[in-house]
C-alpha positions in Angstrom: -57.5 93.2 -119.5 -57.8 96.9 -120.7 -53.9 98.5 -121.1 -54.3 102.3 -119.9 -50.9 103.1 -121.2 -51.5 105.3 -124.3 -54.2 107.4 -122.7 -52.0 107.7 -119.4 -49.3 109.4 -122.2 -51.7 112.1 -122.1 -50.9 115.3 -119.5 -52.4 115.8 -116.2 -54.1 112.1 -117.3 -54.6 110.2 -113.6 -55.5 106.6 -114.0 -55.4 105.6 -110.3 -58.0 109.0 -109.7 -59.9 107.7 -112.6 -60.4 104.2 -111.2 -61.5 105.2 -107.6 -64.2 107.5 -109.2 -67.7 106.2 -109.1 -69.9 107.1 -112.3 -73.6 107.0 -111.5 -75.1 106.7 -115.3 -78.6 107.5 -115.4 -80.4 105.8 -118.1 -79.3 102.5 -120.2 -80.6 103.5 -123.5 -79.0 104.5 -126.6 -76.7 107.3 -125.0 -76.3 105.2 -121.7 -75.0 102.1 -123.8 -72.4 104.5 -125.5 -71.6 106.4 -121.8 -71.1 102.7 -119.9 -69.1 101.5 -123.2 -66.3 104.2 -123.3 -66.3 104.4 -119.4 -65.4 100.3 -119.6 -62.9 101.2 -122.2 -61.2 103.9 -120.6 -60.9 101.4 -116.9 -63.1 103.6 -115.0 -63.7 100.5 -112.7 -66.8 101.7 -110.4 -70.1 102.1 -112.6 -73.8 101.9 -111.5 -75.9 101.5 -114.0 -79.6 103.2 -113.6 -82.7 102.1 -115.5 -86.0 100.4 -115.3 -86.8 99.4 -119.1 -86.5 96.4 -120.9 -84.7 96.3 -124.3 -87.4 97.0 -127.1 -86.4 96.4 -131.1 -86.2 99.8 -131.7 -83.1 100.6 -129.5 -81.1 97.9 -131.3 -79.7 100.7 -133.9 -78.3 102.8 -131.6 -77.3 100.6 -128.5 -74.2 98.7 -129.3 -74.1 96.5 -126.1 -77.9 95.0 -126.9 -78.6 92.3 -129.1 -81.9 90.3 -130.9 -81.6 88.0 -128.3 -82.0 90.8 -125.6 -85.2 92.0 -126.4 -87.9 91.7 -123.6 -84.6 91.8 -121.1 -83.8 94.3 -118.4 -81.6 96.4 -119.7 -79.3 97.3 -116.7 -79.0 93.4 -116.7 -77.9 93.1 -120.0 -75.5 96.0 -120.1 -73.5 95.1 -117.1 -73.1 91.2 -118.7 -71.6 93.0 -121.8 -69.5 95.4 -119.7 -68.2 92.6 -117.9 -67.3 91.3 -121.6 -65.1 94.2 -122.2 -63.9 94.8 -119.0 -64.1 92.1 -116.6 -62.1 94.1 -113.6 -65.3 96.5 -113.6 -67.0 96.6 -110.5 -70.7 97.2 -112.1 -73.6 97.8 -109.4 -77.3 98.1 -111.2 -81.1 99.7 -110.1 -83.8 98.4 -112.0 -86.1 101.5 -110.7 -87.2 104.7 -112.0 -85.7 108.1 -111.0 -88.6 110.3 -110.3 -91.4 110.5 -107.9 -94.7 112.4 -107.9 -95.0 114.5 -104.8 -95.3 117.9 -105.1 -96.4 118.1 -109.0 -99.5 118.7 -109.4 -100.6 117.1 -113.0 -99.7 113.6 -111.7 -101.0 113.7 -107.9 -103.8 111.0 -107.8 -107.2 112.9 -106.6 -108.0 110.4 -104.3 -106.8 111.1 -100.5 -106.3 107.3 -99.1 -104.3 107.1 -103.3 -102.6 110.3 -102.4 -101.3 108.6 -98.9 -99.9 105.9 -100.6 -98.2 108.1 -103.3 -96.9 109.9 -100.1 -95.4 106.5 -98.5 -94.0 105.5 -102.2 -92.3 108.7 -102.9 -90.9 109.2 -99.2 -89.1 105.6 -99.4 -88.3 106.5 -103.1 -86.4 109.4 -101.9 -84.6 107.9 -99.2 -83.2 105.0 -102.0 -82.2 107.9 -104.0 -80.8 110.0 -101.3 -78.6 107.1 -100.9 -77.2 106.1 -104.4 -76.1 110.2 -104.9 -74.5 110.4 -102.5 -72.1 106.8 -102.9 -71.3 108.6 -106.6 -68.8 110.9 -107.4 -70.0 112.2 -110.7 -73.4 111.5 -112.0 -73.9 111.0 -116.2 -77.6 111.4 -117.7 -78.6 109.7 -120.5 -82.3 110.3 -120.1 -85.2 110.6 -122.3 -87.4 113.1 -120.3 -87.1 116.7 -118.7 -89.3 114.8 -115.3 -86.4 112.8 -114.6 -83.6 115.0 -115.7 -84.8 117.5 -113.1 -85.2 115.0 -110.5 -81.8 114.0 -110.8 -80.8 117.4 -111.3 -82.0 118.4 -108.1 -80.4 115.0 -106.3 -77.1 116.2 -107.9 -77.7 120.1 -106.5 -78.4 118.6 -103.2 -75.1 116.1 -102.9 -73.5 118.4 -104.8 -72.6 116.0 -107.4 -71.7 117.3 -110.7 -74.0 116.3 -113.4 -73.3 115.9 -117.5 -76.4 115.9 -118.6 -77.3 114.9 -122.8 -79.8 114.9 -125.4 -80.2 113.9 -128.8 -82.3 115.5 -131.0 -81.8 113.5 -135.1 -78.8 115.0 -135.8 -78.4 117.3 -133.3 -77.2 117.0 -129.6 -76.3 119.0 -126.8 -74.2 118.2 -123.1 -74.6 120.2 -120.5 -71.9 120.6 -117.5 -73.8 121.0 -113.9 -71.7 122.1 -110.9 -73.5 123.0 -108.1 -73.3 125.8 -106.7 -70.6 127.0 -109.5 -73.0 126.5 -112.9 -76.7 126.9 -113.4 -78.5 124.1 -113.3 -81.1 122.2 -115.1 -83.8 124.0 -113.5 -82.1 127.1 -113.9 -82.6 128.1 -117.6 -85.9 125.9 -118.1 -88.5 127.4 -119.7 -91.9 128.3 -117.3 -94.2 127.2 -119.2 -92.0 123.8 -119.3 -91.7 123.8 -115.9 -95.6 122.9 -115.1 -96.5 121.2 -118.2 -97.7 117.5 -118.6 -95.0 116.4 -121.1 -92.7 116.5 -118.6 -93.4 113.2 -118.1 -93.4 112.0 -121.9 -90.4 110.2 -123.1 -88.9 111.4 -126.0 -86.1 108.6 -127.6 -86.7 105.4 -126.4 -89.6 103.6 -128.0 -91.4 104.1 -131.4 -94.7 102.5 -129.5 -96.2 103.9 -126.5 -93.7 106.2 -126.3 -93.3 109.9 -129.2 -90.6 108.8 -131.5 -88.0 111.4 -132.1 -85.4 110.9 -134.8 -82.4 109.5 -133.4 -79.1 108.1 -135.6 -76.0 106.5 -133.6 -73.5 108.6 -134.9 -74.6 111.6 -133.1 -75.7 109.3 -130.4 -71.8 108.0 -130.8 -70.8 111.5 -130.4 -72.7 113.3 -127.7 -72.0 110.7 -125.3 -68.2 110.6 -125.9 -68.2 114.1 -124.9 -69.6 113.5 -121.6 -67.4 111.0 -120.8 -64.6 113.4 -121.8 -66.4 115.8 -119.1 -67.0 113.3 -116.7 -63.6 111.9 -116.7 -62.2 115.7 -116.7 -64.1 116.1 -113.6 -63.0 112.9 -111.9 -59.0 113.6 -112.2 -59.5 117.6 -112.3 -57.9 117.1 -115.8 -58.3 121.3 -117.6 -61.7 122.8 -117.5 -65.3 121.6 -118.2 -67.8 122.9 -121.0 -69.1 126.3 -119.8 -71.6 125.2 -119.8 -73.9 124.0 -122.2 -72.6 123.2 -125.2 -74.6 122.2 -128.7 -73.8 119.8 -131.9 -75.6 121.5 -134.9 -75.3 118.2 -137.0 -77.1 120.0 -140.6 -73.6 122.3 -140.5 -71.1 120.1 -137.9 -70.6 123.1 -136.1 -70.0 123.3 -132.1 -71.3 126.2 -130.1 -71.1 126.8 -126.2 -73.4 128.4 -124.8 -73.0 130.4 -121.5 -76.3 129.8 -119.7 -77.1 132.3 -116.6 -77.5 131.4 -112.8 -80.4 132.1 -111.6 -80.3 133.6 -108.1 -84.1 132.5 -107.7 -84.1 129.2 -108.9 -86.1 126.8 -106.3 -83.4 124.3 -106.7 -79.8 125.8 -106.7 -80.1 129.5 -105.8 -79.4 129.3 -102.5 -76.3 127.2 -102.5 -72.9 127.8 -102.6 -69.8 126.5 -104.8 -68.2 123.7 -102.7 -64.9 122.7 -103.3 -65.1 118.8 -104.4 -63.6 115.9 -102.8 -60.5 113.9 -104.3 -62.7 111.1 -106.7 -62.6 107.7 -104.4 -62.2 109.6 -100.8 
């Protein structure tokens, strides 16, 4: 049983709000493990965990809840069993699926029309699953390692108006960004146009060293990048002071912090047309 009392010593700290949030963690990789592990820690009861991989070797440095023996596993399976080991008063729901769908980019729509209806049918059930799970979460966490899915979550999150801590890693640097829809840019917002169309949108970036481009990755900034979205996120769930404004970068060379304060913009396809809406008590 996880005791609560010393961080409940803390001001404005709301245990009961804390519990009857629900955390939506997207991706169970390196930063996911870290995200799901200090969630457990901290009694945030109500965690769904979001992934499609299996465990591979090369995330054993940096994921603390995978083991040897875990390789060739679904992650999301294997996560939620050690959660449970932590915490066994966590109510853990898990989606073995990926988060993005195809429509409406061009670089990755099949050329062939009878392929394109099926694309069609695929994304439009995808989309009604995923309409679904954002909007049974309260605040969403991204540990991804793609901009594709991060801005198909992002715009999930602009369209429930879920707030969104996204991170990234980077060797020894890392970076969390604070989305509040309708209040803060979002993902979309500030991403670079020649990004925006480009065919590495769909390359991941962290997870694998095989079919995948390995970046450099170390735990310790892993470690800390995701403990400061779960300092967000939990800020978020019990209204607890103010949230990052709103992106906010680990310079690992130096140790310096600096916040950046990224600009709206009133165009953006995704967010620039809605409104700041005040959001409901977590758990109501």
């Amino acid at each position: 049983m996880i005791d609560t009392n010393r961080q409940e010593l803390i001001g404005g700290w709301n245990q009961r709000k804390l519990e009857k949030c629900r955390f939506l963690i997207c991706g169970i990789g390196a930063l996911g493990n870290e995200v799901a592990k200090n969630l457990a820690l901290l009694n945030a009861r109500l965690l769904t965990l979001v992934d499609y991989d299996v465990v591979e070797q090369s995330n054993l440095n940096r994921c603390v809840l995978f083991r040897n023996g875990d390789v060739g596993k679904k992650k999301v399976d294997v996560a939620r069993r050690r959660l449970l080991e932590i915490n066994g008063r966590l109510h853990i729901t898990t989606v073995d699926r990926q988060l993005f769908w195809y429509e409406g980019y061009e670089p990755f729509i099949p050329k062939n029309k009878k392929k394109n209806e099926e694309v069609k049918r695929f994304n439009d059930a995808l989309d009604r699953l995923h309409k679904k799970l954002f909007s049974e979460t309260d605040v969403v966490v991204g540990a991804l390692d793609n901009y594709l899915t991060r801005i198909f979550v992002n715009a999930y999150c602009v369209e429930k108006r879920k707030p969104f801590i996204d991170g990234g890693l980077d060797g020894l640097d890392g970076r969390v960004q604070v989305i509040i829809p309708g209040v803060t840019p979002c993902y979309w917002c500030n991403l670079a146009e020649n990004l925006k169309r480009s065919t590495t949108l769909r390359e991941q970036v962290s997870c694998s060293g095989d079919t995948d481009i390995p970046v450099a990755s170390v735990a310790t900034t892993t470690s800390l990048i995701a403990s400061l979205q779960v300092n967000e996120a939990v800020k978020i769930a019990m209204k607890l002071g103010r949230p990052i404004d709103n992106r906010l970068h680990y310079v690992g060379a130096t140790g310096k912090f600096v916040v950046y304060k990224m600009e709206k913009n009133k165009n953006c396809e995704f967010c620039g047309n809605v409104k700041a809406k005040k959001m409901k008590k977590a758990g109501k």
